[in-house]
C-alpha positions as CSV (number, residue, x, y, z in Angstrom):
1,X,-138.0,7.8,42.9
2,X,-141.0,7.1,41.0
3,X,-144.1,5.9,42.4
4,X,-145.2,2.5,40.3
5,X,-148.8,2.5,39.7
6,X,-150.7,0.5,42.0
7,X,-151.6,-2.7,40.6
8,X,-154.2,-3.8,44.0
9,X,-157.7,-5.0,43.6
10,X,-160.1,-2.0,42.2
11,X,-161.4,0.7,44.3
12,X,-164.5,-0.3,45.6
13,X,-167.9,2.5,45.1
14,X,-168.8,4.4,47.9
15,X,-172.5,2.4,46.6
16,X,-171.1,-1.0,46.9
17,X,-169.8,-0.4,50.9
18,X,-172.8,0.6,51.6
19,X,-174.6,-1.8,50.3
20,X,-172.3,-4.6,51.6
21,X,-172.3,-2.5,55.3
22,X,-176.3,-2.9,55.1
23,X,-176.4,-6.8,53.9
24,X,-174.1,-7.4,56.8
25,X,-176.3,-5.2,59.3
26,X,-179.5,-7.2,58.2
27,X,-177.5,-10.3,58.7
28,X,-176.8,-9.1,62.0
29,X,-180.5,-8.3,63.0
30,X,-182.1,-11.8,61.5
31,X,-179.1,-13.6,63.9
32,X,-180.3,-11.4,66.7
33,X,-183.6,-11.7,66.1
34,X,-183.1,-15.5,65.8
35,X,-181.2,-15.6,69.4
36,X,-183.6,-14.1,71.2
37,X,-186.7,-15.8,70.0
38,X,-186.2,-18.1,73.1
39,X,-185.8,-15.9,75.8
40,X,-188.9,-13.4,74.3
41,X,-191.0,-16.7,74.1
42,X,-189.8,-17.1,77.6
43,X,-190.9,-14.1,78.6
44,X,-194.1,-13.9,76.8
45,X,-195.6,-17.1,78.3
46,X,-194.7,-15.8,81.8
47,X,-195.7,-12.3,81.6
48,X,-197.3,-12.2,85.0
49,X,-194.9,-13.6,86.5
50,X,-191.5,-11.6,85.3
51,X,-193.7,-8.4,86.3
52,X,-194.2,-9.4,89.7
53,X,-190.8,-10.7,90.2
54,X,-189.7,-7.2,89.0
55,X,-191.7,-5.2,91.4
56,X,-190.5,-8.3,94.4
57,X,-187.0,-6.9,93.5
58,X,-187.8,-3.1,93.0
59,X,-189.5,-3.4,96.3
60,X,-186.3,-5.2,98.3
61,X,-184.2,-2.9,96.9
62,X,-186.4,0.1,98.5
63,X,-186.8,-1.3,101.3
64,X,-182.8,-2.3,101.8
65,X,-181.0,0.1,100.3
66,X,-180.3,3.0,102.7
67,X,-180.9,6.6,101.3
68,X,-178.4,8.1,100.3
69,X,-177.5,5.3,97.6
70,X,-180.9,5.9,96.3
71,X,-179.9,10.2,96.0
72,X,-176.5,9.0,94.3
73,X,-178.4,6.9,91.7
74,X,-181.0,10.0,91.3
75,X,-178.4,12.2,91.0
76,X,-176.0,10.1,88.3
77,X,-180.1,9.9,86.6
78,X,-180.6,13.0,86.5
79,X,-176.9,14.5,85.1
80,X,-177.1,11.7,82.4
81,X,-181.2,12.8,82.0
82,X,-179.6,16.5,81.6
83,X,-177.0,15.7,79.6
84,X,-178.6,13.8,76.9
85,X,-181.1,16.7,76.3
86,X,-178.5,19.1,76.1
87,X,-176.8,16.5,72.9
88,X,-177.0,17.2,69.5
89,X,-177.9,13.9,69.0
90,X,-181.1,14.0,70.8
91,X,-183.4,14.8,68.2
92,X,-181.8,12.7,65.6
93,X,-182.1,9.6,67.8
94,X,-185.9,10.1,68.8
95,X,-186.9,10.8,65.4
96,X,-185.3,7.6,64.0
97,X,-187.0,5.3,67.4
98,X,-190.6,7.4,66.6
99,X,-189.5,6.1,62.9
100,X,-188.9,2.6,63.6
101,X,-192.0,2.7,66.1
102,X,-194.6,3.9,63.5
103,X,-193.0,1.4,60.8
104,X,-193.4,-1.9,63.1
105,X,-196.9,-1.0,64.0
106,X,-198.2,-0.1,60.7
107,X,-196.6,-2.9,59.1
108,X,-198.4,-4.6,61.8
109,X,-201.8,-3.4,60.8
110,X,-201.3,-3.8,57.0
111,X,-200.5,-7.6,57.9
112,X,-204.0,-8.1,60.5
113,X,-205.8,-6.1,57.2
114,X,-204.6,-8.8,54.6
């Protein structure tokens, strides 16, 4: 039995995957970016507000939940904490949010310069 040459649609580069995996990524972002405008808006305009709703709630929940919830939640914190510095990934994931950080805010001063 002979295998008969395939006849499908051409390979396609490793180049051209990425490429198309990117294009769809920044589609992705500018559809994000375009869903949340609202609800940042929302949140800008009532800045004072959503910050002392959050520390109404962080204060009922100190004050209602009983203790030993709140040493469960530390300890669950504190073994993902642990285990996320012990990850390989760690440094790899910091470096690329420090990168993304310093991009936003000097593209941010290069557009208040112009």
């Amino acid at each position: 039995m002979n295998a008969a040459p395939r006849t499908s649609a051409p390979h396609t580069s490793a180049q051209a995957r990425v490429r198309r995996a990117e294009a769809e990524l920044a589609a992705a972002q500018l559809h994000l970016e375009h869903s949340a405008r609202p609800w940042r808006e929302r949140v800008v305009a009532h800045r004072a507000e959503s910050i002392m709703l959050a520390g109404f709630a962080t204060g009922m929940a100190l004050a209602l939940l009983p203790t030993r919830w709140w040493g469960r939640i530390g300890a669950v914190f504190g073994t993902v904490t642990a285990a996320a510095a012990r990850s390989l990934l760690t440094p790899a994931v910091i470096g690329a949010a420090v990168t993304k950080m310093r991009a936003k805010t000097s593209a941010a001063s290069d557009s208040d310069a112009h």
